[in-house]
C-alpha positions in Angstrom: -2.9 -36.5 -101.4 -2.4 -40.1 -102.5 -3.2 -43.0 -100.4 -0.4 -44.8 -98.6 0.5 -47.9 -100.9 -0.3 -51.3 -98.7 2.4 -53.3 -97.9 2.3 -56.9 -99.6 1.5 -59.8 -97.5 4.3 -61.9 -96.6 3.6 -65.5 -97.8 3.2 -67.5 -94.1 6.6 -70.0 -93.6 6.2 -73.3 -95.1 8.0 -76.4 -92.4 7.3 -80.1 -92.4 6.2 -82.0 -89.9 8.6 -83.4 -87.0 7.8 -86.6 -85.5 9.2 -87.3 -81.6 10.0 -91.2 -81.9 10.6 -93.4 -79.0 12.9 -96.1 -80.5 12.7 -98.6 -77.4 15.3 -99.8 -75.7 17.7 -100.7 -78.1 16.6 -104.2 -80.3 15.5 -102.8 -83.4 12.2 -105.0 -83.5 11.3 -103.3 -79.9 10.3 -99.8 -81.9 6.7 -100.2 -82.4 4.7 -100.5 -85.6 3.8 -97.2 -86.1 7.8 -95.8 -85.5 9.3 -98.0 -88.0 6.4 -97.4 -90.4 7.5 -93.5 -90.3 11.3 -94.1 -90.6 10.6 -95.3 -93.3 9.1 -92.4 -94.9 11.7 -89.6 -93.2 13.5 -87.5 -95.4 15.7 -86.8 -92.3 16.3 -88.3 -88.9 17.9 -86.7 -86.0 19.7 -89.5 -84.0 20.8 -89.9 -80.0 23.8 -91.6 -79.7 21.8 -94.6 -78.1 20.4 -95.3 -81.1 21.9 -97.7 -82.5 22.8 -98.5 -86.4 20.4 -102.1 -86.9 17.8 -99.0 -86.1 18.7 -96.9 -88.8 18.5 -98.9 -91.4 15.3 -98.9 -91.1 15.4 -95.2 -92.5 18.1 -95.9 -95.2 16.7 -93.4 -97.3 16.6 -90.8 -95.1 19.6 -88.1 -94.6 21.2 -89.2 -91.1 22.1 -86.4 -88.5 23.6 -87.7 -85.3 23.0 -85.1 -81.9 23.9 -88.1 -79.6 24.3 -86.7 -76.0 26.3 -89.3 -73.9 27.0 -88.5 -69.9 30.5 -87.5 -69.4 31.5 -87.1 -72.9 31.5 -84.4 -76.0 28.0 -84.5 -77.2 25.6 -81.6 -78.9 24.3 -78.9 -77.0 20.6 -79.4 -76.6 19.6 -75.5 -77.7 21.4 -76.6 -80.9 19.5 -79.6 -81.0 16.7 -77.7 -81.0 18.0 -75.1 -84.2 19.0 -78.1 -86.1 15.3 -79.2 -85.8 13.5 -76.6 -87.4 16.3 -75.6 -89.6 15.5 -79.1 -91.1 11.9 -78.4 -91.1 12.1 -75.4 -93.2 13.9 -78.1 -95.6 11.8 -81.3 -95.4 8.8 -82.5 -95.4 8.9 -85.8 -92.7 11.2 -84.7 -89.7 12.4 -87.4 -87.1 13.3 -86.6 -84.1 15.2 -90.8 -82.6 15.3 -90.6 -79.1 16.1 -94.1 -76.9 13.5 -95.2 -74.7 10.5 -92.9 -75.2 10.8 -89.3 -75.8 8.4 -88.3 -72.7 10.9 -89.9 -70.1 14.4 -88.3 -69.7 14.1 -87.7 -73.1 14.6 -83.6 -73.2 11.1 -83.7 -75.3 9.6 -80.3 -73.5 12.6 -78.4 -75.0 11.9 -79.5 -78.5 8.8 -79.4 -78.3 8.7 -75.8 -77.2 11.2 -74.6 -79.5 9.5 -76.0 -82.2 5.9 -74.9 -81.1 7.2 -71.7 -81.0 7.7 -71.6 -84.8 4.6 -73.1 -85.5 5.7 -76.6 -86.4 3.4 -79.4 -86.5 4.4 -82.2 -84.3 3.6 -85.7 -83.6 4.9 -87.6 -80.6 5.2 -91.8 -81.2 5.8 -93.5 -77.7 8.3 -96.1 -77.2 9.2 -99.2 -74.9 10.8 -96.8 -71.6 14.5 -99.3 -70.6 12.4 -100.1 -67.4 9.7 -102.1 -69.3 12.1 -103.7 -71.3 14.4 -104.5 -68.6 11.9 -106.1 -66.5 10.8 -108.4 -69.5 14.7 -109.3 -69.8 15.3 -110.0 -66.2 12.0 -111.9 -66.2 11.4 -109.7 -62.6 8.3 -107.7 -62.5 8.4 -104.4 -61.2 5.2 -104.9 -58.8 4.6 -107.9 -56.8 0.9 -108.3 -55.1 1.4 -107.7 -51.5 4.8 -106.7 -51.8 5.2 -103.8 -54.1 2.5 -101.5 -55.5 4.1 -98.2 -56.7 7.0 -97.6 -59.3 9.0 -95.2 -59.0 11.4 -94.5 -62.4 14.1 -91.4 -61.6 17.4 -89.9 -62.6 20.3 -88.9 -60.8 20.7 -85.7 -63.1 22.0 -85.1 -66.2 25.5 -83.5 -64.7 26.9 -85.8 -62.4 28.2 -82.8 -60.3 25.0 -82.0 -59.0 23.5 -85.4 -57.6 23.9 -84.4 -54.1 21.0 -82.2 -54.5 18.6 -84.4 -55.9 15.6 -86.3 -53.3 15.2 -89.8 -53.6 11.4 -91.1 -54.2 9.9 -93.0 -51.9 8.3 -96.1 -53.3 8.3 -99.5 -53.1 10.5 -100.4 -56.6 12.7 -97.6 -57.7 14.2 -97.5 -61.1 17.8 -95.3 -62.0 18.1 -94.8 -65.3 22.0 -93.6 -66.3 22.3 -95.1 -62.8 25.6 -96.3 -63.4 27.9 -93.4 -61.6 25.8 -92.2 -59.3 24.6 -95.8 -57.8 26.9 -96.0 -55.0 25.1 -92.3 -53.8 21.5 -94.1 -54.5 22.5 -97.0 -52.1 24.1 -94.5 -49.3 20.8 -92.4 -49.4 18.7 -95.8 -49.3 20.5 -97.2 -46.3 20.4 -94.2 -44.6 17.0 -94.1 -45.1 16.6 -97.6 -43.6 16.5 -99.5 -46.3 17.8 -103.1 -45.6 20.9 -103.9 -46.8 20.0 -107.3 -48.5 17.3 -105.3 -50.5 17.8 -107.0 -53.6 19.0 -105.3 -56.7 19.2 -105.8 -60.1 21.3 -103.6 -62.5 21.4 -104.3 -66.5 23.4 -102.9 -69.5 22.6 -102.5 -72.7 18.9 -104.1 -72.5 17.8 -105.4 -75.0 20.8 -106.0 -77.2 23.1 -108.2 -78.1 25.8 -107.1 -75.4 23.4 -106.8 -72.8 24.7 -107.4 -69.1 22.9 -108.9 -65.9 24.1 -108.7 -62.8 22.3 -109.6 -59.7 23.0 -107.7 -56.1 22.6 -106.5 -52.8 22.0 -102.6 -52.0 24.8 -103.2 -49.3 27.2 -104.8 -52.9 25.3 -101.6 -54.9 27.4 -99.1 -52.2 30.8 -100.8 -53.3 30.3 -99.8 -56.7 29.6 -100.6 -60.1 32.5 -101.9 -62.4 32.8 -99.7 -65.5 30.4 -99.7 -68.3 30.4 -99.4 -72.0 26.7 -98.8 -72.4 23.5 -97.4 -70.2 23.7 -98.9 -67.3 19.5 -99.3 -65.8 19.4 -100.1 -61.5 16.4 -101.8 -60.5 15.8 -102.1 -56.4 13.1 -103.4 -54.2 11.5 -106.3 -52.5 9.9 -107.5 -55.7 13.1 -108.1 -57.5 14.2 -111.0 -55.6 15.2 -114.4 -57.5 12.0 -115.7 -57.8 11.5 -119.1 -57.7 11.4 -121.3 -61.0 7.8 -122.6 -61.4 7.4 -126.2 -61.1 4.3 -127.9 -62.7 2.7 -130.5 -60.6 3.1 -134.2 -61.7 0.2 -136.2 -63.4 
């Protein structure tokens, strides 16, 4: 009786390596060094829809996919997202992954990276400038004061507007809302019925960092009457340490 013929060996999958990107707030010299220095050598890059297109010409050469999810609107489903990434990585070899702000804040990274950990895709996460950082530097308004404020706290509403009520608010001395437009007047109902004060100063901005970008200085008692409409992420910015400061004035000779 002759021995069972062995089954060939299937040759292991071949993918390229995907790179998580933080591209900042929005300014396209607010990436870091080490971002751009990879757009640059993409083959493809996987866009959100905050990315905007100064950015991407700093991948010119690379094939340009946009997955842009935007609240309230038509966007791509994030378990497609997540096929559309290692679908490319079968395909080519440098993978980008654009997300605004830094992937590892509201930035959906544990789903992609778990999809594409599953296949045994390499991946490489490059941090970028988080909308609060920048938004402080634009407002010139720290987010901790010494003796007034000492913890941050950066949250979201949720990602379906529907569902807001059930989400707790922090407790800390500054808190941060990104996609805080909608949901703001809920943030400063919850934060006066906590016993907030209702002068507690606030700060919202749009589109940090770019050209368009908006300023306007409140109260969480003005926050409750609503926000006008926006055209871009809207960042909310309360606490104690956001009040006007004073401008400095350098003693005289």
């Amino acid at each position: 009786m002759s021995a069972p013929k062995a089954m060939p060996l299937q040759p292991p999958k071949q993918y390229g390596k995907v790179y998580l990107i933080g591209a900042g707030p929005g300014a396209a010299d607010l990436i870091t060094v080490r971002g751009a220095r990879i757009l640059a050598q993409a083959n493809v890059v996987l866009h959100d829809a905050l990315v905007t297109d100064e950015m991407l010409q700093l991948c010119s050469q690379a094939d340009i996919i946009s997955v842009g999810k935007r609240s309230g609107q038509r966007s791509t489903a994030q378990t497609v997202i997540n096929e559309q990434l290692i679908d490319c990585a079968k395909k080519y070899a440098v993978v980008v992954r654009l997300k605004g702000g830094d992937p590892m804040l509201f930035g959906r990274a544990d789903e992609e990276l778990r999809a594409l950990e599953a296949e045994g895709i390499e991946v490489d996460i490059v941090p970028g400038i988080t909308t609060a950082l920048a938004a402080a530097a634009a407002t010139r308004q720290p987010l901790t004061k010494r003796g007034i404020a000492r913890s941050v706290a950066f949250f979201t509403s949720s990602t379906a507007p529907e569902h807001s009520s059930s989400v707790t608010m922090p407790d800390s001395d500054t808190l941060v809302q990104y996609m805080g437009g909608k949901e703001a007047v809920i943030t400063a109902q919850r934060l006066l019925a906590q016993g907030r004060p209702a002068d507690l100063p606030v700060v919202v901005v749009e589109n940090c960092s770019r050209p368009d970008q908006q300023i306007m200085r409140l109260t969480l008692a003005q926050l409750e009457q609503g926000l006008s409409s926006s055209n871009g992420p809207v960042l909310v910015m309360i606490g104690a340490a956001l009040a006007s400061r004073s401008p400095w004035v350098l003693p005289r000779k």
